[in-house]
Every structure is written in structure tokens, then in C-alpha cells.
N, C-alpha and C positions, 0 to 999 in steps of 0.2 A: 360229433361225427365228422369224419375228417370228408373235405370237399372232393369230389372226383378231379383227375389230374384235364388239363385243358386239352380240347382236341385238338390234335394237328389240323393245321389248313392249309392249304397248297397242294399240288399234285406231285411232288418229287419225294417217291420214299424215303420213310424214315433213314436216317445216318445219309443220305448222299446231296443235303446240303452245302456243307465242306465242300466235297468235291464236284460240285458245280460247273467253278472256272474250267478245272480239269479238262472236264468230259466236252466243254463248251468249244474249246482248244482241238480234242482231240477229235471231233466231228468236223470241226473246220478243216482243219490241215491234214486229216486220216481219211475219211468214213468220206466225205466230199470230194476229194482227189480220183479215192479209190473206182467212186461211184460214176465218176464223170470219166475216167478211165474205162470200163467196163464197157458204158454204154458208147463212147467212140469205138472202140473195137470191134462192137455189131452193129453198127450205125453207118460208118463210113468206111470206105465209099458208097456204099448200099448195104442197106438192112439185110443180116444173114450172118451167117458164119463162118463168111468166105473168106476171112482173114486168117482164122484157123486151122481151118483146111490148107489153105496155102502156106501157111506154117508148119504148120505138121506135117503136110504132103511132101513139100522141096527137100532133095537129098543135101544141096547146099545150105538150106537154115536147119536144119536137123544136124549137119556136120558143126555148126556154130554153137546148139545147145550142147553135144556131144562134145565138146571142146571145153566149153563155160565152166562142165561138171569135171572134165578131166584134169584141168589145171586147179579149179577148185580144190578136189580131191588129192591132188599131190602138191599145193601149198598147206594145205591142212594136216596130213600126214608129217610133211616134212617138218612144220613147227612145232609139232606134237613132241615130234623126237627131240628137236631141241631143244622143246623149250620144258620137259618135265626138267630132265639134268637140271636145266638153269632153275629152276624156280625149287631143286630140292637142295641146290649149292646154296641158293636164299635161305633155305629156312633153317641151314644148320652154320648159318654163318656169322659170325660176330657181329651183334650191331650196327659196330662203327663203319664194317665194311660193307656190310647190307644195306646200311643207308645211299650208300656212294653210288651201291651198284642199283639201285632204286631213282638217283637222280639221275642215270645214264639212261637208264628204260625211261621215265618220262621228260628227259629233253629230246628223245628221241620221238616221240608221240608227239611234241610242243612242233617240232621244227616240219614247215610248210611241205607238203606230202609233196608237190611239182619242185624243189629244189632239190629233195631227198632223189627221187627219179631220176633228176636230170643229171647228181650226182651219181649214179649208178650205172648212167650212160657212158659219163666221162671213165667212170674205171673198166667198164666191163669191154669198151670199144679193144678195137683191134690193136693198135697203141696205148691202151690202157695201163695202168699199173701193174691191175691183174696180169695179164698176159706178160709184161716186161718181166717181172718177176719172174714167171715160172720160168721163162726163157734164160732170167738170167741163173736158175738154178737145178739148169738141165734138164729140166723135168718136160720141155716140150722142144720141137724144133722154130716149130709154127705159130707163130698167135691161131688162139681158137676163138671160132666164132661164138662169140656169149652173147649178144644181143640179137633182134628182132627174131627170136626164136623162144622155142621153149625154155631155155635156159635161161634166157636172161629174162623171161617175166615170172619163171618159178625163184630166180634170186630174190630180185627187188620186190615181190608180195612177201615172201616170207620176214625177209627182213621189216618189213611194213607191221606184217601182221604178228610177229614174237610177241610182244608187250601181252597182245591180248590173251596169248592163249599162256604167260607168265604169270600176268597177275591171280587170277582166278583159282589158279593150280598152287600157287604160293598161300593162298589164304584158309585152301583144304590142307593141302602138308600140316602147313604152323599148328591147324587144330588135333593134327595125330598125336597120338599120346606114346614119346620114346618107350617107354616100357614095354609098348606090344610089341616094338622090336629087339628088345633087350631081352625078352622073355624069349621070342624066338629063335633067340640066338646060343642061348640056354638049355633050348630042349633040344640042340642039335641042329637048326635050322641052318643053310648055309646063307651068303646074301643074295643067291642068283634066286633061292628059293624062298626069302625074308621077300625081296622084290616081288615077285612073280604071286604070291598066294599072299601077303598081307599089301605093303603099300602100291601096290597097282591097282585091289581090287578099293582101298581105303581113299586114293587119292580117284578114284573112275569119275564120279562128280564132278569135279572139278576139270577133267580133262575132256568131258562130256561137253560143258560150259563154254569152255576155251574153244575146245575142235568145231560144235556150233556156230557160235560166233565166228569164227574165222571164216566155216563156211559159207555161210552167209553172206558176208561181207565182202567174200573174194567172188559170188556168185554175180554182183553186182559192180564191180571194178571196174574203173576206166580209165584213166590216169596210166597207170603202170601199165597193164595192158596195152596200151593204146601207145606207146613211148619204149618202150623194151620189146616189144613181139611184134611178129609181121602179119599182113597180109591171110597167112596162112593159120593164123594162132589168132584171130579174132573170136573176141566174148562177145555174149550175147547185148551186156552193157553197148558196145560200140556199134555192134546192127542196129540194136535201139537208136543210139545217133544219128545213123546215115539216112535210117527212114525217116526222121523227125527233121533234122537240118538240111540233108542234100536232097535225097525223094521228094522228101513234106506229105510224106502218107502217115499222116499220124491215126488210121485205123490199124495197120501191118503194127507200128512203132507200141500202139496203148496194147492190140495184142500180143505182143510178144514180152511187154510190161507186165502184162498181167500173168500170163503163164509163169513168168520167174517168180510175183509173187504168191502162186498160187504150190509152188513149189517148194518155196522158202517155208511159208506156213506148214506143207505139207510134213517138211521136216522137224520144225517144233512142236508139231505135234507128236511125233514119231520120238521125240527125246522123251517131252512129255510122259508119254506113257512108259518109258524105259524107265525111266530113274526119277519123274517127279518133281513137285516144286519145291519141296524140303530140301531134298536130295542134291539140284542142282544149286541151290545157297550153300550149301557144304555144312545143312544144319543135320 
């Protein structure tokens, strides 16, 4: 008679010894942050919700969420547009030169996000290149103003944020199978309509993936923002600063922390149920 198998002893269910370290890490630097976040927010200055209120009430920090989302949403958009083209000129592209255009996308990621900005100062400024250029090619009379505006923090995020919403998109393409478009093409299909009813709906995953992440990331920005836009063009990111370094009200600063992350989540959740976690692997 064969021997019963030994009990477990310990109180950590089965399979999540492995991941231990993990969870050990992500309680430290996540779940503790988050938590000690939460409760400065209703804690200080005084116990209540009055930081909330007072966030949510003022028409000028409701213009700064209402901005956060606005430039969010039109860097998002905008690399969407550019970056399907580029990541479908990737996946139909030779090797040799896919590799190239692969090591320009990640030196571009490598290279210090404050030099990249400061870089984008130097061209976008009034005497910039930009400007000289057009001027010198008729195309304007006047330098135009591209920085501390919405212009010039919708330039330099997107260029920031392309890589992201490239890769992702590149790695659903590659997995399409030419033939469903060769068949399409077969049964009469044209390409606006090969586009529109197969690979836009085939590549949507991945552009879901990309446009998320972008979001998100530009929800939270302050570098760019903060260096290309004015006064007037303040993210929520940089309110968070002034209450935390110039105020030092870090009850208004952990509230207003907290509502971006409670927004951010809101949205992955929101994908979540769209398209799923297969779906958004581009399995």
C-alpha cells in the first residue's frame, strides 16, 4: 500500500511559494505606498474628505484634471495614427532593414528622457530649426510659436511615447496570417476595405495595448509637460509637485495621487473587459 503523500505545512497556499519574493516586493513598494497614500489624503490636514472636496469643488483643479485627459487623449490618438503605418511598414519589411529601424526605436527609448526634451526645446524654439526651415521654404512669414503651449507638449510626448504604442502593434501584425489578406483581395476586396473590415479589426489588441499604455503614461508626465507647456497647459502630474514641494500640503498632493490612480485602474479595467487578457497578448 503505497504511503499517503506528506502534508503541507506552512500557511502560504499551495503553488505561491515561488512567488513569495514577488508578492513580498510588491506589498513593500505597491500595497504600502498606496496605503499610506490613501490615508494622508484623509488624515491631513484634518481627518475628513476635505481634500476631495476641495479637488473636486475648485474650477481651477478640475481645469488641470480636464487638461491631464485632454492632452492625454490627443497624444494617444496622435501616436496611434502614426505609429499603426510605422509598426505595419515593420512587419512587411526586410529583415535587414527592420532590424535598423528597430535599433533607431530603441536608442531612442535608451537616450535620457531630460536631454530628449531639452532637445525638442532647442528645435521647436522661435529660432529653432523648425521654424527656420519653414521660413526658409515659404511656408510661413513668422516663426510660430511651438513651445510652452499645447503644441509643443503634444510634439515631444508623442515622440516620447511612439516606441510604445510601435512595439506592441508590431508583434500583433507579424502574428497575421498574409493570406487573409490575399484572400481578401481575391474575393474583390479593395485595400481601404482589406484595412477597415480585416487588419484594423485583427490588429485592435494590440492597438488597445499601445493606446493604454500610452495613456496612462501620459496621465502621469512631468518632464515634458513641465519643459514644453505653459502655465496654462499644466498636468495633474505637476499640481502634484507644487503641493508636495512649494505648498507641502501633501494631503491635497496624496489626494490628487490618488484620484489619477484610481482612474488609471479605472481604465484597465475598462480595457479589461473590452478585449481581455489573451486578447491584449495578441494571443
Amino acid at each position: 500500500m503505497l504511503a499517503p503523500p506528506p502534508r503541507r505545512r506552512g500557511w502560504l497556499p499551495a503553488g505561491l511559494g515561488p512567488a513569495t519574493p514577488a508578492l513580498v516586493l510588491l506589498t513593500l513598494f505597491f500595497v504600502v505606498p498606496v496605503v499610506s497614500l490613501l490615508l494622508r489624503s484623509v488624515l491631513e490636514p484634518s481627518p475628513g474628505l476635505g481634500n476631495y472636496a476641495e479637488l473636486l469643488g475648485s474650477s481651477t483643479y478640475l481645469r488641470v484634471f480636464l487638461n491631464t485627459f485632454l492632452v492625454s487623449g490627443l497624444v494617444t490618438t496622435v501616436s496611434l495614427l502614426i505609429g499603426f503605418p510605422v509598426a505595419w511598414t515593420l512587419a512587411i519589411m526586410p529583415g535587414r532593414w527592420a532590424r535598423i529601424v528597430f535599433a533607431i526605436l530603441l536608442l531612442s527609448m535608451w537616450t535620457n528622457l531630460l536631454a530628449r526634451t531639452y532637445a525638442w526645446m532647442v528645435l521647436l524654439q522661435r529660432t529653432g530649426i523648425v521654424n527656420k526651415t519653414l521660413i526658409n521654404l515659404g511656408l510661413i512669414d513668422q516663426p510660430l510659436t511651438l513651445v510652452n503651449n499645447l503644441v509643443g507638449v503634444t510634439i515631444g510626448m508623442v515622440y516620447i511615447m511612439l516606441p510604445f504604442v510601435i512595439l506592441p502593434l508590431y508583434g500583433v501584425i507579424r502574428r497575421i496570417d498574409p493570406s487573409i489578406l490575399q484572400a481578401a483581395a481575391l474575393c474583390g476586396a479593395t485595400k481601404g476595405q482589406a484595412l477597415r473590415r480585416i487588419l484594423l479589426p485583427l490588429a485592435a489588441p494590440g492597438m488597445a495595448a499601445g493606446g493604454l499604455m500610452v495613456f496612462v503614461m501620459s496621465l502621469g508626465y512631468f518632464v515634458t509637460p513641465a519643459l514644453l507647456g505653459g502655465t496654462n497647459n499644466m498636468m495633474l502630474a505637476e499640481l502634484i509637485a507644487q503641493f508636495v514641494q512649494s505648498l507641502v500640503n501633501w494631503g491635497m498632493g496624496s489626494a490628487a495621487a490618488f484620484v489619477l490612480l484610481v482612474a488609471t485602474l479605472a481604465l484597465y479595467a475598462v480595457q479589461l473587459r473590452l478585449f481581455g487578457t489573451s486578447q491584449m497578448g495578441g494571443r
